[in-house]
Biopython code that builds the backbone (N, CA, C, O; Angstrom):
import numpy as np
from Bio.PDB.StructureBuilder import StructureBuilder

atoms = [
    (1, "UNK", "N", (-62.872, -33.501, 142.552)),
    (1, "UNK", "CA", (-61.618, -34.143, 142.898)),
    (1, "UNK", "C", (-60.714, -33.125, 143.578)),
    (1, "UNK", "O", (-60.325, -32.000, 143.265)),
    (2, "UNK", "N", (-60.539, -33.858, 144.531)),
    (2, "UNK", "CA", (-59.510, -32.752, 145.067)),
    (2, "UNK", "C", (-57.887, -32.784, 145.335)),
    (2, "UNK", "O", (-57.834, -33.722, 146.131)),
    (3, "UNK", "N", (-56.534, -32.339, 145.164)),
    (3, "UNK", "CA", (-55.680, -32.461, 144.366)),
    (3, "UNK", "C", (-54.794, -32.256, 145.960)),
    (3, "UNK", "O", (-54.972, -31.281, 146.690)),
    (4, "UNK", "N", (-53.950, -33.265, 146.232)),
    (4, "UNK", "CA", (-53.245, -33.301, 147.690)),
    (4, "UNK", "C", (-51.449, -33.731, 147.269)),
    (4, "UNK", "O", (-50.889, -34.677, 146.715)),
    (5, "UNK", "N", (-51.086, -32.621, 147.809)),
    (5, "UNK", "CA", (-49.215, -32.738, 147.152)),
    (5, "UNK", "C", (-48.681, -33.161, 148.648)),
    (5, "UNK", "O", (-49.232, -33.015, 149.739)),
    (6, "UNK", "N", (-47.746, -33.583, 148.398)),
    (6, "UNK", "CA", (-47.036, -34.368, 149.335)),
    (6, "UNK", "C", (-45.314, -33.784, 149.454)),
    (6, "UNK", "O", (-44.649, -34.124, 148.476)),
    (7, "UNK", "N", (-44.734, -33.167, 150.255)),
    (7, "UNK", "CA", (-43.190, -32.971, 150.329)),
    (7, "UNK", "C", (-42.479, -33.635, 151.190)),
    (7, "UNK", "O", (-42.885, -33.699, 152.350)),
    (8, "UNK", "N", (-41.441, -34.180, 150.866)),
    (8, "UNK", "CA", (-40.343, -35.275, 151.374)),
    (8, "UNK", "C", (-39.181, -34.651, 151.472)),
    (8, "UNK", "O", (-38.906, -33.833, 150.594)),
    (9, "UNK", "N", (-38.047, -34.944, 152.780)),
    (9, "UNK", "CA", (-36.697, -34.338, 152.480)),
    (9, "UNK", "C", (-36.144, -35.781, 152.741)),
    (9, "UNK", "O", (-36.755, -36.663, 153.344)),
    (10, "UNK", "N", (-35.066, -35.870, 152.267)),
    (10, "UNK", "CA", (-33.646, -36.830, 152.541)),
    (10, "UNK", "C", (-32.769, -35.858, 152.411)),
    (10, "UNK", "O", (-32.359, -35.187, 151.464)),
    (11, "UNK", "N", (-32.385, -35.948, 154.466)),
    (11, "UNK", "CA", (-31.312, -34.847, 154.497)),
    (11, "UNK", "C", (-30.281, -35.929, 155.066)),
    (11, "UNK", "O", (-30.605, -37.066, 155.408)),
    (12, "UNK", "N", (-28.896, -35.361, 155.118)),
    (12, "UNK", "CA", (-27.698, -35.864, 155.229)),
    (12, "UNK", "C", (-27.579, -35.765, 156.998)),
    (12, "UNK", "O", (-26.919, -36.659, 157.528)),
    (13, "UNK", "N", (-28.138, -34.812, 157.809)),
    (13, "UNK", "CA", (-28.248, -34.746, 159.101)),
    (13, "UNK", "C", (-29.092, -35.521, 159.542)),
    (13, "UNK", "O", (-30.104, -35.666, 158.856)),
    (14, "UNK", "N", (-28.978, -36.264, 160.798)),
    (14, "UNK", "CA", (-29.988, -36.558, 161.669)),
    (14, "UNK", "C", (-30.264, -36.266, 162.932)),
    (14, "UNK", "O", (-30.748, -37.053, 163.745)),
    (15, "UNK", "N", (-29.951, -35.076, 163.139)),
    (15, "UNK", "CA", (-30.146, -34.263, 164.368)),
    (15, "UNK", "C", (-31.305, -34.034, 164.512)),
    (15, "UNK", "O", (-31.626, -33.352, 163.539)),
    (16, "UNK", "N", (-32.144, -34.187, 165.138)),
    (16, "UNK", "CA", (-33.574, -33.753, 165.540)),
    (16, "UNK", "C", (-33.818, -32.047, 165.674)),
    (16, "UNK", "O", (-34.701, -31.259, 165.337)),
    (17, "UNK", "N", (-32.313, -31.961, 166.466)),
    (17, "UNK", "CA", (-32.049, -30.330, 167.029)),
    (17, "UNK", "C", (-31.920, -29.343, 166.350)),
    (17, "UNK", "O", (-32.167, -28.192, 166.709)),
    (18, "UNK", "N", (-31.338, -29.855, 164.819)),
    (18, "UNK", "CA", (-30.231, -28.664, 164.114)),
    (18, "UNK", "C", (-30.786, -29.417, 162.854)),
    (18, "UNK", "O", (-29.824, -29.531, 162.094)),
    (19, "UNK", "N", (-31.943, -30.006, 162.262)),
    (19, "UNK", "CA", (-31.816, -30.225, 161.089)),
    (19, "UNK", "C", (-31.922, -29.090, 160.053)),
    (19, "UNK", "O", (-31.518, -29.046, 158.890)),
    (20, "UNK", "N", (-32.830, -27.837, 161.089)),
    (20, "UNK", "CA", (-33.149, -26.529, 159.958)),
    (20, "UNK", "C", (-31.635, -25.793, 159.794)),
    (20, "UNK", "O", (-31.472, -25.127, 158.772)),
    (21, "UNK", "N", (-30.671, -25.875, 160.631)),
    (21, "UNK", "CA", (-29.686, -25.528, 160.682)),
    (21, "UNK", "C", (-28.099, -25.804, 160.350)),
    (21, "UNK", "O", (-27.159, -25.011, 160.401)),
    (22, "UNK", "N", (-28.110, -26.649, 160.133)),
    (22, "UNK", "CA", (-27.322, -26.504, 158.995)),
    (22, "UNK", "C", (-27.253, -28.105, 157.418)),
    (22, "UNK", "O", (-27.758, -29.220, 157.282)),
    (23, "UNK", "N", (-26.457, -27.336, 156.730)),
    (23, "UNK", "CA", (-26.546, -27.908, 155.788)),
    (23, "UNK", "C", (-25.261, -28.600, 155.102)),
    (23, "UNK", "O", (-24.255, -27.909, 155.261)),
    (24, "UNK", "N", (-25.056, -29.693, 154.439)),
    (24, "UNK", "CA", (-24.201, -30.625, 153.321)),
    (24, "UNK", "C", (-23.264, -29.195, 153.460)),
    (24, "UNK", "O", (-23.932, -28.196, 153.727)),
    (25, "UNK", "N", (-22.154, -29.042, 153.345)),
    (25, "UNK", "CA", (-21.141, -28.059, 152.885)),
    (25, "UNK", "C", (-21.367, -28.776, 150.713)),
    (25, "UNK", "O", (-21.400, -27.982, 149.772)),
    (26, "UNK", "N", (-21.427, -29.660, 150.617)),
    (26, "UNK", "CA", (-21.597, -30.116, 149.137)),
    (26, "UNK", "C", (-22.144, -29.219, 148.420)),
    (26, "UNK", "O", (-21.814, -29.038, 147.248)),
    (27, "UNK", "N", (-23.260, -28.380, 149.162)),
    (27, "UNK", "CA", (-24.503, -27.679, 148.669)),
    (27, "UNK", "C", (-23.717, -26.451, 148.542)),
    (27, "UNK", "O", (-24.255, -25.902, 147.581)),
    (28, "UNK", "N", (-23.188, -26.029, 148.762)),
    (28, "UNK", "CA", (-21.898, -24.677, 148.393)),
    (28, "UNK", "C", (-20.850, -25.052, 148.126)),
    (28, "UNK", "O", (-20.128, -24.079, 148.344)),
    (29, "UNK", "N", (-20.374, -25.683, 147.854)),
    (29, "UNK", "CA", (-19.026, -26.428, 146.944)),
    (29, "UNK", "C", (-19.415, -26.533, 145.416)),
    (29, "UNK", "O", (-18.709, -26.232, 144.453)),
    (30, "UNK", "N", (-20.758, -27.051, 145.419)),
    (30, "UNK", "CA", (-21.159, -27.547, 144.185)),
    (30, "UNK", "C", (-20.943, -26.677, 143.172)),
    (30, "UNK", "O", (-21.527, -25.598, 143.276)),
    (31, "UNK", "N", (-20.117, -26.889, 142.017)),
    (31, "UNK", "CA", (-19.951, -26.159, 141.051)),
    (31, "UNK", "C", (-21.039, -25.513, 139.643)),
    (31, "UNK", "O", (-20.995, -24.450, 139.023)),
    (32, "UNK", "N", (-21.893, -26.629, 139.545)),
    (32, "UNK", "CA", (-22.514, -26.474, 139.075)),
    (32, "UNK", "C", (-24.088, -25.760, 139.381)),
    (32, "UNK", "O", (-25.001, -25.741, 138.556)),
    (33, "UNK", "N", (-24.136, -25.293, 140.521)),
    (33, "UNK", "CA", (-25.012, -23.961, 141.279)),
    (33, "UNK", "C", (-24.368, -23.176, 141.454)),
    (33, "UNK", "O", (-23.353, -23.188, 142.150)),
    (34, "UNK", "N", (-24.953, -22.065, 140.683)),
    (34, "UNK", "CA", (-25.216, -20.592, 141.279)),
    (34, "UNK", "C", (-25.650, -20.409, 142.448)),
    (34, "UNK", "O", (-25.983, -21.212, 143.320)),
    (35, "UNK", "N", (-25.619, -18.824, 142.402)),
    (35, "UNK", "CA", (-26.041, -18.601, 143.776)),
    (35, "UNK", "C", (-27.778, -18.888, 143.736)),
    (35, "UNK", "O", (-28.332, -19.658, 144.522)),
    (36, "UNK", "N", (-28.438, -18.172, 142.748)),
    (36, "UNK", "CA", (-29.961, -18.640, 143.146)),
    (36, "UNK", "C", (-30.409, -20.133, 143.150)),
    (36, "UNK", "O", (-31.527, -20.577, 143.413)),
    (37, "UNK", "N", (-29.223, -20.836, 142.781)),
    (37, "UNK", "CA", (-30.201, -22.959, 143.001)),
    (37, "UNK", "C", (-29.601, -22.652, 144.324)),
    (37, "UNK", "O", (-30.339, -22.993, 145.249)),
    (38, "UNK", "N", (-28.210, -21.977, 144.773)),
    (38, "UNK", "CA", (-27.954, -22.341, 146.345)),
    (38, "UNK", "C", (-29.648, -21.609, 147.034)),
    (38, "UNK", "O", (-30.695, -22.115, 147.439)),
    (39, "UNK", "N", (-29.286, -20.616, 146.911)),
    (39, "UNK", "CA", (-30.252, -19.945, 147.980)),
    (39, "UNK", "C", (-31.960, -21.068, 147.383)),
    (39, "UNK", "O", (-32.444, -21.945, 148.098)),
    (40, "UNK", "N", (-32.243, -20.869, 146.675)),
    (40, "UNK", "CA", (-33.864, -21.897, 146.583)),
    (40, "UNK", "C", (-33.442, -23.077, 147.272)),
    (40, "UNK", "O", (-34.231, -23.467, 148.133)),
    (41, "UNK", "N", (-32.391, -23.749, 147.112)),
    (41, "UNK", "CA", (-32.237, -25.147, 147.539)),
    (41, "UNK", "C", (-32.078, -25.040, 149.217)),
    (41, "UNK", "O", (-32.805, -25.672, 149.983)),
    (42, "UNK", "N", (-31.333, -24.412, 149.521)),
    (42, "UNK", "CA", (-31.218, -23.843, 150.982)),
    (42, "UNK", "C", (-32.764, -23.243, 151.782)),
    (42, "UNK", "O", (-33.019, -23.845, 152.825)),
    (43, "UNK", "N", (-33.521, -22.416, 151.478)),
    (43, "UNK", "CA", (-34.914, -22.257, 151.504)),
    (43, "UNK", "C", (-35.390, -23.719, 151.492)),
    (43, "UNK", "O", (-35.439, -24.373, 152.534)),
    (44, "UNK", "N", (-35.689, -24.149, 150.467)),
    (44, "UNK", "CA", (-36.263, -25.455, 150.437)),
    (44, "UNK", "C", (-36.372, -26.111, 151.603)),
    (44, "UNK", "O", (-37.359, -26.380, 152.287)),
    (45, "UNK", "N", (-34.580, -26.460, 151.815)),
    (45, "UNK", "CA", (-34.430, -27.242, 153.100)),
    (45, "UNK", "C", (-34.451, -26.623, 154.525)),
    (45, "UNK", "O", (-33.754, -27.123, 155.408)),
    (46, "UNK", "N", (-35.075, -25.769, 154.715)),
    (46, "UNK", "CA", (-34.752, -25.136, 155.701)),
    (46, "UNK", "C", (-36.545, -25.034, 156.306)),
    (46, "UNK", "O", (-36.797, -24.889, 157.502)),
    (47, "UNK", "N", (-37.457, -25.124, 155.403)),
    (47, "UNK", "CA", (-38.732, -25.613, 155.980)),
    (47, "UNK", "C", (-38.819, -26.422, 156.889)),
    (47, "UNK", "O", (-37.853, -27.057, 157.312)),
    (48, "UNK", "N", (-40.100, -26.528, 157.366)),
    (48, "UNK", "CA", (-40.381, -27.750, 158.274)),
    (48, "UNK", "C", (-40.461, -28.972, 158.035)),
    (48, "UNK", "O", (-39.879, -29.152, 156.965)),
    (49, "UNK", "N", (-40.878, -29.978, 158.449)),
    (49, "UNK", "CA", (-41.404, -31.319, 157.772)),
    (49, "UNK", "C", (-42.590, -31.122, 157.146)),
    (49, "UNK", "O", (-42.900, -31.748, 156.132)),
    (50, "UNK", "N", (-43.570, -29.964, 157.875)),
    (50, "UNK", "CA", (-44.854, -30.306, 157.738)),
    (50, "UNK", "C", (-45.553, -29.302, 156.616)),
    (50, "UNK", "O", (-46.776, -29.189, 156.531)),
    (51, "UNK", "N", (-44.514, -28.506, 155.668)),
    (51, "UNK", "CA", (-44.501, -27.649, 154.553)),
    (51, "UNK", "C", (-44.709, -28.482, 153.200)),
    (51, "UNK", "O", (-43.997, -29.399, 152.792)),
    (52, "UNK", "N", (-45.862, -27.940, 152.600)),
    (52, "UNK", "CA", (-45.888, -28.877, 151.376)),
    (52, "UNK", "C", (-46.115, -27.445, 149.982)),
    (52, "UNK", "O", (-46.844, -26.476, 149.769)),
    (53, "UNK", "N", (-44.908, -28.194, 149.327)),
    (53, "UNK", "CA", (-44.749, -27.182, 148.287)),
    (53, "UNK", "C", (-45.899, -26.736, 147.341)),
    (53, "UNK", "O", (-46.629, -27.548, 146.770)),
    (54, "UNK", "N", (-45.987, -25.650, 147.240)),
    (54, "UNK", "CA", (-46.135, -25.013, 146.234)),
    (54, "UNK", "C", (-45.832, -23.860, 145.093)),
    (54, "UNK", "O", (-45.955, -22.635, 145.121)),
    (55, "UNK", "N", (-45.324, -24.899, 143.947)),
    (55, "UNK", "CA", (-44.140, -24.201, 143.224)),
    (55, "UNK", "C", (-44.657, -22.806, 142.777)),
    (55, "UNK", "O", (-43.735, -21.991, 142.795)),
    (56, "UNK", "N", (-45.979, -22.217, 142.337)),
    (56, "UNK", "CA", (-46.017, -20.888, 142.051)),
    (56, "UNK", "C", (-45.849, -20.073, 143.403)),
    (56, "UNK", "O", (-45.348, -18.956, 143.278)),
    (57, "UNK", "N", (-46.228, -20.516, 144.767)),
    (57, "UNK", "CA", (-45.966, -19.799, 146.137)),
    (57, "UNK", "C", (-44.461, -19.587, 146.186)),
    (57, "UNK", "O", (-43.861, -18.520, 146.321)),
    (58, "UNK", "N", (-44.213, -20.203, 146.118)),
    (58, "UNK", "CA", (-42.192, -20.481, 145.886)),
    (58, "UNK", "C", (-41.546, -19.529, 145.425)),
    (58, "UNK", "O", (-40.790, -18.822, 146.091)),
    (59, "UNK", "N", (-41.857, -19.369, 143.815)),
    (59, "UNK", "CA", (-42.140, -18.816, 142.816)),
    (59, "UNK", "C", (-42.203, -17.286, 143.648)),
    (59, "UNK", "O", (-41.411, -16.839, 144.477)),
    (60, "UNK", "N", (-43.128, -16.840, 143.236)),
    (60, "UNK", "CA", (-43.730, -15.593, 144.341)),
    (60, "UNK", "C", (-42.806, -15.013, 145.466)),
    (60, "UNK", "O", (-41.939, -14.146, 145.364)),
    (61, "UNK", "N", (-43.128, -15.564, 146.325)),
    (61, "UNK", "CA", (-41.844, -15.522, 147.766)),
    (61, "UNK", "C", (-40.497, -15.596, 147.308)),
    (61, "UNK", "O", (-39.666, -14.954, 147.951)),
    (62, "UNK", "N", (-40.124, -16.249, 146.329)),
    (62, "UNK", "CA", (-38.593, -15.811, 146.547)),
    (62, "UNK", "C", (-38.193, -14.458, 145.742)),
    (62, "UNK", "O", (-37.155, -13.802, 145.831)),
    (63, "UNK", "N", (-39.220, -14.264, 145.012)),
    (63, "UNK", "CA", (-38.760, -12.623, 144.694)),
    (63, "UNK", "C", (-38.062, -12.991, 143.262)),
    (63, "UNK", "O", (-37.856, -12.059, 142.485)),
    (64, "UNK", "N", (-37.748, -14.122, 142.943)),
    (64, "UNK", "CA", (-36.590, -14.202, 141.362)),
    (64, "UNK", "C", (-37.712, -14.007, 140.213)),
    (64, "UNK", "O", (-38.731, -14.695, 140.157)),
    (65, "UNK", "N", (-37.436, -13.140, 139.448)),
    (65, "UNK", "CA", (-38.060, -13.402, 138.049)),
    (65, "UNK", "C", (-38.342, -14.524, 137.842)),
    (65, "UNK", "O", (-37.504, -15.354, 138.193)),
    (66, "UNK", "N", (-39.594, -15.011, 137.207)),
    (66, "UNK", "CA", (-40.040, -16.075, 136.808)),
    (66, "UNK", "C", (-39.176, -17.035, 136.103)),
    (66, "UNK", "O", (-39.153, -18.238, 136.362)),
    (67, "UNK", "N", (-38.399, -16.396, 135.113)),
    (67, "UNK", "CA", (-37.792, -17.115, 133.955)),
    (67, "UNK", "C", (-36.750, -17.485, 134.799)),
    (67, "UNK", "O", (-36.486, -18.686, 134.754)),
    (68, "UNK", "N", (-36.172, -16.901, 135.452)),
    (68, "UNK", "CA", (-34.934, -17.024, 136.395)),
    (68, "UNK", "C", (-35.012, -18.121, 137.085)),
    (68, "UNK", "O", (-34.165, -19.013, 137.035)),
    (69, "UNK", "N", (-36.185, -18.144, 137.886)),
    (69, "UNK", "CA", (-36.578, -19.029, 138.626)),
    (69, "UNK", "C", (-37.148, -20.619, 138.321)),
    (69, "UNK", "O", (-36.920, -21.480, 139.170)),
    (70, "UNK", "N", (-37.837, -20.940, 137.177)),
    (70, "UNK", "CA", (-37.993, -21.830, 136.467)),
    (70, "UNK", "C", (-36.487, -22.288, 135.660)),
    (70, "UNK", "O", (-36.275, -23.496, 135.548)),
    (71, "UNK", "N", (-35.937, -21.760, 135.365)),
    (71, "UNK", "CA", (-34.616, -22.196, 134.891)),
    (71, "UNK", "C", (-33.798, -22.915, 136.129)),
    (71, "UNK", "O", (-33.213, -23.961, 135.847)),
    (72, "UNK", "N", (-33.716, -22.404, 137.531)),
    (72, "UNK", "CA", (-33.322, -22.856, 138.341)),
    (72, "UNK", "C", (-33.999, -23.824, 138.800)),
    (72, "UNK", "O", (-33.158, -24.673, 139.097)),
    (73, "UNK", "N", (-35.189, -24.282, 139.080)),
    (73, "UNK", "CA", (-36.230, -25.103, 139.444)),
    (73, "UNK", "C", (-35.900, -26.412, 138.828)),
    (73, "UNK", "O", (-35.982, -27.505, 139.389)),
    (74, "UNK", "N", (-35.479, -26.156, 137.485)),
    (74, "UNK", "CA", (-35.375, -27.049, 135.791)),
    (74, "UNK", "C", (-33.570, -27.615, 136.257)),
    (74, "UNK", "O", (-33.302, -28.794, 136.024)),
    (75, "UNK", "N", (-32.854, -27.029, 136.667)),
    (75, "UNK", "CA", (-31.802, -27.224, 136.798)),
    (75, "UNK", "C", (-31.519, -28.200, 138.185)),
    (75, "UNK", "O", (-30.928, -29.272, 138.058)),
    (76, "UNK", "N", (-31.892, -27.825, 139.216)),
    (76, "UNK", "CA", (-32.506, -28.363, 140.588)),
    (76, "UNK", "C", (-32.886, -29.969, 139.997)),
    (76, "UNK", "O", (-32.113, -30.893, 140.251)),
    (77, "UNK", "N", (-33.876, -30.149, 139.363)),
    (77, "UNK", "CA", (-34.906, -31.169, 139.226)),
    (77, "UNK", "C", (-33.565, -32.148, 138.351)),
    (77, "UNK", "O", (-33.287, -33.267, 138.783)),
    (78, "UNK", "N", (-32.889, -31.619, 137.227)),
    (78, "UNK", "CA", (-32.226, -32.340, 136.681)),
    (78, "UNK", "C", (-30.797, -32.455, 136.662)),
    (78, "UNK", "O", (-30.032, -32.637, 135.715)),
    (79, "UNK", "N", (-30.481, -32.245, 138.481)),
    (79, "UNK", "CA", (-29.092, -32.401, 138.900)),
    (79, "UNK", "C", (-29.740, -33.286, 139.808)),
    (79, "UNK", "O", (-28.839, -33.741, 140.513)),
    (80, "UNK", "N", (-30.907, -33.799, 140.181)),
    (80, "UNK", "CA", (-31.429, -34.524, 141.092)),
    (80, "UNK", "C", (-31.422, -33.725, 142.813)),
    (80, "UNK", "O", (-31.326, -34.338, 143.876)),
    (81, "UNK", "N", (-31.504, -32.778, 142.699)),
    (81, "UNK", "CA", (-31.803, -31.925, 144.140)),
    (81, "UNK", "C", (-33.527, -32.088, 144.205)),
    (81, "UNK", "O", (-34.216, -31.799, 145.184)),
    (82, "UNK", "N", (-33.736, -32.316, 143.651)),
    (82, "UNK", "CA", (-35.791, -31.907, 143.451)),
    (82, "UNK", "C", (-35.994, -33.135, 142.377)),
    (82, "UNK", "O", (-35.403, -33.337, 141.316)),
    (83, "UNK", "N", (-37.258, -34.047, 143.159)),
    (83, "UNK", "CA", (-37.751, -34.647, 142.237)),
    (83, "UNK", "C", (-38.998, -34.934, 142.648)),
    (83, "UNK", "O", (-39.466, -34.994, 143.785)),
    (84, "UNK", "N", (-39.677, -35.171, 141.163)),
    (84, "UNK", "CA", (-41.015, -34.569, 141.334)),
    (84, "UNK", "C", (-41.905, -36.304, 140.785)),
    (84, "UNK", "O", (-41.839, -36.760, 139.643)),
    (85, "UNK", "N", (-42.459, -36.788, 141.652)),
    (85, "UNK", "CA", (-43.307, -38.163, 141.225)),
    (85, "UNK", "C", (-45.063, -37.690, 141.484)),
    (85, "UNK", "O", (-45.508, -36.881, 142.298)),
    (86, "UNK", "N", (-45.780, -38.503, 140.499)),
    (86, "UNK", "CA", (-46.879, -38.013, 140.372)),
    (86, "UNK", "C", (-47.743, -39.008, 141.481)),
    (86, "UNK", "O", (-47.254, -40.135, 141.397)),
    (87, "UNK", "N", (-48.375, -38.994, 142.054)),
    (87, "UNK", "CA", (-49.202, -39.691, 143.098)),
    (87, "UNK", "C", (-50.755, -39.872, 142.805)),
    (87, "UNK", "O", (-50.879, -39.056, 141.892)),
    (88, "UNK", "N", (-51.808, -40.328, 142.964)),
    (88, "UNK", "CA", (-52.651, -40.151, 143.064)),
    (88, "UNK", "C", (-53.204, -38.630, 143.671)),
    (88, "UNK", "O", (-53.183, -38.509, 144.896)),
    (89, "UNK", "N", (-53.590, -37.718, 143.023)),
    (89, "UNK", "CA", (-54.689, -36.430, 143.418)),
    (89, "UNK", "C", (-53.437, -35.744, 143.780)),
    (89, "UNK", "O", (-53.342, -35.243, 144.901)),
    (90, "UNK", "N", (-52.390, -35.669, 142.868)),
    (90, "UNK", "CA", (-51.391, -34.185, 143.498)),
    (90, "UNK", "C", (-49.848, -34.891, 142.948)),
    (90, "UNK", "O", (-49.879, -35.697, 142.018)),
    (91, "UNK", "N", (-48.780, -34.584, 143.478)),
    (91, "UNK", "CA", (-47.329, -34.448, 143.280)),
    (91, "UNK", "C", (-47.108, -34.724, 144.751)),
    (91, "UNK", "O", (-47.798, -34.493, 145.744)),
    (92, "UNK", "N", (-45.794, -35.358, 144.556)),
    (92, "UNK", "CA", (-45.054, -35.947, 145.912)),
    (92, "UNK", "C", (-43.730, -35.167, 145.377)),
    (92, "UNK", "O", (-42.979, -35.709, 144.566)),
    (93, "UNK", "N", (-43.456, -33.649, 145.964)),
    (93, "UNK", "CA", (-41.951, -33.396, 145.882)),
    (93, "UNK", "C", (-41.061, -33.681, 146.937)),
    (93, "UNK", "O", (-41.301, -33.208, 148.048)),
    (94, "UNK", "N", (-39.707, -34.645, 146.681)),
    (94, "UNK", "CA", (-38.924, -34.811, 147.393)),
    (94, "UNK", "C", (-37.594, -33.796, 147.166)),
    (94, "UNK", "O", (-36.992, -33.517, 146.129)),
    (95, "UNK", "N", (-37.414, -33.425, 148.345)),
    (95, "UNK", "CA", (-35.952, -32.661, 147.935)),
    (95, "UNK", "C", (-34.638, -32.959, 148.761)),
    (95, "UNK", "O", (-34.764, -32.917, 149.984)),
    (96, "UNK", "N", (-33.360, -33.264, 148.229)),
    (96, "UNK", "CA", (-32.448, -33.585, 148.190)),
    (96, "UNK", "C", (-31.501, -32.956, 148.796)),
    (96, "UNK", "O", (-30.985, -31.982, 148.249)),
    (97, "UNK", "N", (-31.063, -33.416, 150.120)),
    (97, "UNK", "CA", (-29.685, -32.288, 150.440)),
    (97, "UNK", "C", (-28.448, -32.703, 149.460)),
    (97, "UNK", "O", (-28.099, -31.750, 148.763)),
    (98, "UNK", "N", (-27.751, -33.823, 149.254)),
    (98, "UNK", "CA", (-27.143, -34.236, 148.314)),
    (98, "UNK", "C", (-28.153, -35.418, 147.751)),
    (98, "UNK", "O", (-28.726, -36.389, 148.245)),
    (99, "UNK", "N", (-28.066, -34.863, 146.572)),
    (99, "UNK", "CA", (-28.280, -35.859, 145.456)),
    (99, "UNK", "C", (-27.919, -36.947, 145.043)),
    (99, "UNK", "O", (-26.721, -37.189, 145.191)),
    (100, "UNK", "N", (-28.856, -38.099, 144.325)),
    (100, "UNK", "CA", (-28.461, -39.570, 144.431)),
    (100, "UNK", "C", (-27.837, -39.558, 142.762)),
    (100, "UNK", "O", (-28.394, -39.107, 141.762)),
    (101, "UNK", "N", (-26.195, -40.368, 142.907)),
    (101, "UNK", "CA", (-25.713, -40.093, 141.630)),
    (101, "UNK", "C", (-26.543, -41.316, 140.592)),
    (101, "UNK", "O", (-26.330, -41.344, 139.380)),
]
sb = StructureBuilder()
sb.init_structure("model")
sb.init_model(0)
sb.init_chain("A")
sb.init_seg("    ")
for serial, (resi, resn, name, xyz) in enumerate(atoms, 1):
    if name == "N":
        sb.init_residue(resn, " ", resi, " ")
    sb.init_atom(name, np.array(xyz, "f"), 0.0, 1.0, " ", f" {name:<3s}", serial, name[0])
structure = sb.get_structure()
């Protein structure tokens, strides 16, 4: 069996031109992020369309301590910036420029 993940954005831009470029001002207002959910969440969105996550690569590349980083991941997922649905043979992560209240 072989195991196929899927990544989704719903961004607030629809510029074709500038979607890697800029971002929600919400996403730095937000009080309840630090700087490392800004910067992962910002990374996140700043991929391509055609980038499909993988959370220990993530993990890895951004350089944060593990614990650090899973705490933020955990925090992400349950402010609704990141959500994670299970699919047939893998995970469908969608990520959130603003979040659905």
């Amino acid at each position: 069996m072989t195991f196929h993940n899927k990544t989704s954005y719903r961004r607030t831009r629809s510029s074709r031109q500038h979607y890697k470029k800029s971002f929600a001002l919400d996403i730095f207002k937000d009080k309840r992020l630090d700087f490392i959910d800004i910067g992962l969440l910002t990374w996140l969105l700043s991929n391509s369309k055609s980038f499909v996550i993988n959370k220990n690569l993530v993990q890895r590349r951004s350089g944060i301590p593990e614990k650090k980083f899973l705490n933020s991941w955990k925090k992400l997922l349950n402010l609704g910036f990141i959500e994670k649905h299970m699919i047939q043979g893998g995970v469908e992560w969608i990520i959130n420029e603003v979040p659905f209240e």
